[in-house]
N, C-alpha and C positions, 0 to 999 in steps of 0.2 A: 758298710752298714749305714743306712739312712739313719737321721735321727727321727726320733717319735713325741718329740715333746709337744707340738700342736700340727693340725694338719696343715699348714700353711707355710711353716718353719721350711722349708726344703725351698720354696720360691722365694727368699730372704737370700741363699746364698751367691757369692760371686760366680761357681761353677768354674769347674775345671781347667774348662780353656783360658779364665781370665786367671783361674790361680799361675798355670803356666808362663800367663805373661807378664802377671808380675814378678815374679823367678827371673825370668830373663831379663827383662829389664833391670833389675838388683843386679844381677852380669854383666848386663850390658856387654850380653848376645843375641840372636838371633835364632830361631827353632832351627833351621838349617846347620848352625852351626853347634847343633847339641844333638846325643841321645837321650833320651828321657828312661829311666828305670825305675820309678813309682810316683805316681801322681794318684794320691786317694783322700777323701773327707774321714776325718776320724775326729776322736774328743781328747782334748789334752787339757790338764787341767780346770776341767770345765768347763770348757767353749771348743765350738766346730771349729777345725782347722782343714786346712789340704799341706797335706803331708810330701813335699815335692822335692825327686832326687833326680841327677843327671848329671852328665858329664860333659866333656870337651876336650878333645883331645886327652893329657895326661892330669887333667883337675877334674876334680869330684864336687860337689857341690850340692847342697842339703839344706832345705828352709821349710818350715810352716807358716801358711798363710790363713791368717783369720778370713774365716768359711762366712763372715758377713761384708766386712767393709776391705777386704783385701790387704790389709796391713802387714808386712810383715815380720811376724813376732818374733821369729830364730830364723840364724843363717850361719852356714858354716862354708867354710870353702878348703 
């Protein structure tokens, strides 16, 4: 779900592929060396996030990424 709050607000966000690569980067891996099992914009607590899950070999690993400046808010491993 996109958000709707102004028509402009969706070209603010970092997009997907860079949420991915800040994910990786916090791992300090490589997309090669991951499968990725959810990468989507959602609202938490009241601001866009990218909601991004993946693996590597036998580790799991789960973070949201503020959907504007890339920060990452949660991380779990």
């Amino acid at each position: 779900m996109m958000p709707s709050t102004d028509k402009d607000s969706s070209d603010k966000y970092i997009g997907e592929a860079k949420a991915k690569e800040k994910a990786l980067n916090r791992a300090g891996l490589t997309a090669s060396q991951v499968t990725f099992t959810k990468a989507k914009l959602d609202r938490e607590d009241g601001r866009w996030v990218y909601e991004i899950k993946f693996y590597s070999g036998s580790k799991k690993y789960e973070c949201e990424i503020d959907a504007l400046n890339g920060t990452v808010i949660d991380w779990e491993m």
